[in-house]
N, C-alpha and C positions, 0 to 999 in steps of 0.2 A: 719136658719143659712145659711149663704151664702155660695158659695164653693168656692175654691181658682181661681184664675187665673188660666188658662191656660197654661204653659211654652212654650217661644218660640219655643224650638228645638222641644217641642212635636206639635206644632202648623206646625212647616216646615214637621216633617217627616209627619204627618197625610197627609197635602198636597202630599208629593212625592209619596204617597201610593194612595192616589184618583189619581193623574196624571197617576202612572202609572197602575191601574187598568183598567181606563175607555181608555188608549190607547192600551190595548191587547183589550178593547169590541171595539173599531175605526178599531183595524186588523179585528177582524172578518166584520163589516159592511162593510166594501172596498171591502172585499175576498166577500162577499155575494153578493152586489149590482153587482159584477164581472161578476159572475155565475149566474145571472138573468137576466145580459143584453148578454151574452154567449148564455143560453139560451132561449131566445127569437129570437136570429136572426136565432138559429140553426132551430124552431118553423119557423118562416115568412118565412125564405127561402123553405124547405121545401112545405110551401103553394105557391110558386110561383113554383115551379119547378110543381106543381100538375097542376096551372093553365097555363101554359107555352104549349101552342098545340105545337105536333111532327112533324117537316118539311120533307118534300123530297127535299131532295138535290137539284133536279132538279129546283125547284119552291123556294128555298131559295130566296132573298132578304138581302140587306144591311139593320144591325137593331138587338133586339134578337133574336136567332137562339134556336131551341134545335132541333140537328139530333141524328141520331141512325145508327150503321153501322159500315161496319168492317177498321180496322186499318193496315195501310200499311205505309211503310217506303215515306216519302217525297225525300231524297235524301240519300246518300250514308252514313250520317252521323246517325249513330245508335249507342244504345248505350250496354252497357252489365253487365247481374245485377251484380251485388259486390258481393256476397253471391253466388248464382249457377253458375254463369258463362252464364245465358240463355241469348239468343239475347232478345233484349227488345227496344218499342221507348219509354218508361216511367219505372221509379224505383222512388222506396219509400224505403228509408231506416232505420231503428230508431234502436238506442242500448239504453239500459235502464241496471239500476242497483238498487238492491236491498236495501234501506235505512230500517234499524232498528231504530225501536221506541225506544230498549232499554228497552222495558215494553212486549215482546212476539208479538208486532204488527210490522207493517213499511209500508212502498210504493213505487212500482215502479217509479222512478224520468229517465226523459231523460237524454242521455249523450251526443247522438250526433243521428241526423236525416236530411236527404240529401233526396230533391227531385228533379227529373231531370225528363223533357220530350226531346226528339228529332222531329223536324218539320215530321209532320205525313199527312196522307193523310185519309179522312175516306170517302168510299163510300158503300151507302146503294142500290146498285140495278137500281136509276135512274139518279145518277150522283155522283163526287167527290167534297168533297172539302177539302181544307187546314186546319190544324188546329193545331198552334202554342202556348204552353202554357208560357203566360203570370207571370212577376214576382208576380203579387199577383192572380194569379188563384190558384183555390182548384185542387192538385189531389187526389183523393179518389181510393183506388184500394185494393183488397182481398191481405189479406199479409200471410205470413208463419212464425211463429217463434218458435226460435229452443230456449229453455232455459239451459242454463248452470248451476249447480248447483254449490254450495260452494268449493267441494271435488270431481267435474268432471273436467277433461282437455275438453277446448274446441273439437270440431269434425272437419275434417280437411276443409271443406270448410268454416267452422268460422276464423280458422287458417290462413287459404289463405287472406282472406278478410281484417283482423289484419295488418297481412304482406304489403297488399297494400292499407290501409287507415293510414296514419301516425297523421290523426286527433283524430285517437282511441287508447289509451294506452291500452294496453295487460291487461286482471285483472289480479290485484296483487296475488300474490299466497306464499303460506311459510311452510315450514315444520315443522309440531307438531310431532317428535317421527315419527312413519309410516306414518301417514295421511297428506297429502298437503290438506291444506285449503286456499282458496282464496276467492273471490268477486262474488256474485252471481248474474246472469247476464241475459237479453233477448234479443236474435238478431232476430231481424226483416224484412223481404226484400217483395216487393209487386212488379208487373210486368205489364205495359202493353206488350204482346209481336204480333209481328207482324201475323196479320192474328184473330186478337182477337175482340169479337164486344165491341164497345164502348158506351158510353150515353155522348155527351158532351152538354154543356151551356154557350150562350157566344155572343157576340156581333160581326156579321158579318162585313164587309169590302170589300169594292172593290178595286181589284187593277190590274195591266196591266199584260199581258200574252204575249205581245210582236204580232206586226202587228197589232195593234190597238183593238185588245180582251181583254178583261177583265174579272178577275175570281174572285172569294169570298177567302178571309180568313178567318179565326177565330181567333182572335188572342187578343182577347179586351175584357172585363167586360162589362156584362151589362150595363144600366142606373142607377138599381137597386146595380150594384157592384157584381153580379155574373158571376163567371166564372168556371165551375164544367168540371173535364175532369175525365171518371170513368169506370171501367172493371165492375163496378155491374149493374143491372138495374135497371129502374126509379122507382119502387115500392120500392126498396130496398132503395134507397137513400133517397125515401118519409116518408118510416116507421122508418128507422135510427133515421132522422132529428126530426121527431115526438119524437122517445123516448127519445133521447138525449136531447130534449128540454126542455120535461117534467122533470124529472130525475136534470135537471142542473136548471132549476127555482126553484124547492120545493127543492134540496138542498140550493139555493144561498138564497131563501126567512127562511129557518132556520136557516142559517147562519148569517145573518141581523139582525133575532128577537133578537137570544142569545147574539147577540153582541151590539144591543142597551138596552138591561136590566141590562146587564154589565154593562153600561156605566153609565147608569141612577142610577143604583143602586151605584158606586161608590162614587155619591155625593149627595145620599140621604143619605148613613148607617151614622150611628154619627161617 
C-alpha cells in the first residue's frame, strides 16, 4: 500500500527545522575552528619566544630584539593606574560582569578593558633602549582583582575609578526589603610600574639622537607579528602560551566535532 504524499507545509516546516538545526551545529564549527586557530598561534608563538636568544642592550641591532631589564620612565609623561592610584608606565584594565545561564551556571563576559603604555626606557646593566608599545602589541602583565559580589557595595577605590571612568556604568543595584541587590562584578587592574624588570619582544629600529647618533627603539612587531611587552618572565609567558594553547585547541577541536554531527545529522534524521 502506498503512503500518502507528503504535505507541503509539512515539507517547508521539516526544512526550516533541518535549516535551522544544522545552523546552531555552523555556530558551533565557527566558534571551534576559532579556538583552534586562537590556539595555535597562542602554541607557535610561544615556540618562538623559546627560540628568540636574549639580547644585551649593548649589542642589540635593528631586527627582532628580545631584551630583559628594568623599566624607567622615557619622559615626563607617565601614566597612573585607575584603580590604585600607583605610578605606572603600563596598565591593563578589564571590568567583567557576571552573566547567568539561568539554569545555576553563567560566565564571566567583558564590559570594558583599556590598555595604555607610556614611552619607557629599559636598561639591563649594559645599555638602554627605548621601547614604545605599539597599537597591535601584546601587553601581558600580573593583574589584581578585586570581585564585587551581588549584595556588596563596591570598596572605595573601585568607587573612585567608576567616578573617573564614564565609559563604566556604575552596577545596577535595587532594593529587596533590607537587602540591596545589584550586578556582580570583577575589577581588574595590572601595572608596569617604574623601576620594575620587564621581558619585551619586538622589532628594533634606528633612529636619530640628534648630532648625528643614533639610537634603537622598539616600537614595531616582529616579521613574525609579535610584539610582547610583560611584568612576567620568559618561562612564564612560555608555560602560559603552552597551556593556553593546548586547553584552546582540544576545546575548539570539540567544538568543531559536535558541531559538525549536528550538522550532519540534521539532514540525515528523516
Amino acid at each position: 500500500m502506498a503512503l500518502p504524499p507528503e504535505r507541503p507545509e509539512t515539507m517547508v516546516q521539516g526544512l526550516v527545522s533541518k535549516l535551522a538545526l544544522s545552523g546552531f551545529g555552523l555556530v558551533f564549527v565557527v566558534v571551534g575552528l576559532y579556538r583552534l586557530a586562537k590556539g595555535r598561534k597562542q602554541w607557535v608563538r610561544s615556540g618562538r619566544i623559546t627560540d628568540t636568544e636574549t639580547t644585551q642592550i649593548r649589542d642589540a641591532q635593528p631586527g627582532t630584539v628580545e631584551i630583559k631589564g628594568t623599566a624607567h620612565p622615557a619622559t615626563d609623561a607617565t601614566l597612573v593606574g585607575p584603580m590604585t592610584g600607583r605610578d605606572a608606565l603600563a596598565t591593563d584594565v578589564e571590568v567583567e560582569e557576571w552573566e547567568s545561564s539561568g539554569q545555576g551556571g553563567g560566565s564571566w563576559e567583558t564590559d570594558y578593558r583599556n590598555r595604555e603604555a607610556a614611552p619607557m626606557t629599559v636598561d639591563d646593566g649594559t645599555g638602554e633602549v627605548r621601547v614604545e608599545l605599539p597599537v597591535d602589541g601584546e601587553l601581558t602583565v600580573e593583574r589584581t582583582t578585586t570581585e564585587v559580589g551581588s549584595d556588596d557595595a563596591p570598596p572605595e577605590q573601585i568607587r573612585r575609578f567608576l567616578d573617573e571612568t564614564p565609559e563604566v556604568d556604575e552596577a545596577t543595584r535595587r532594593e529587596i526589603g533590607p537587602l540591596s541587590v545589584g550586578d556582580r562584578r570583577r575589577y581588574s587592574e595590572g601595572l608596569i610600574e617604574p623601576g620594575e624588570e620587564v621581558y619585551v619582544l619586538g622589532a628594533a629600529r634606528e633612529e636619530r639622537a640628534g648630532w648625528g647618533e643614533r639610537s634603537l627603539v622598539i616600537d614595531e612587531p616582529t616579521p613574525s607579528g609579535d610584539f610582547v611587552l610583560s611584568d612576567k618572565s620568559e618561562s612564564d609567558l612560555i608555560q602560559e602560551g603552552r597551556r593556553g594553547g593546548v586547553v584552546s585547541v582540544a576545546f575548539g577541536a570539540l567544538l568543531a566535532v559536535v558541531g559538525g554531527l549536528v550538522t550532519i545529522y540534521s539532514w540525515l534524521a528523516a
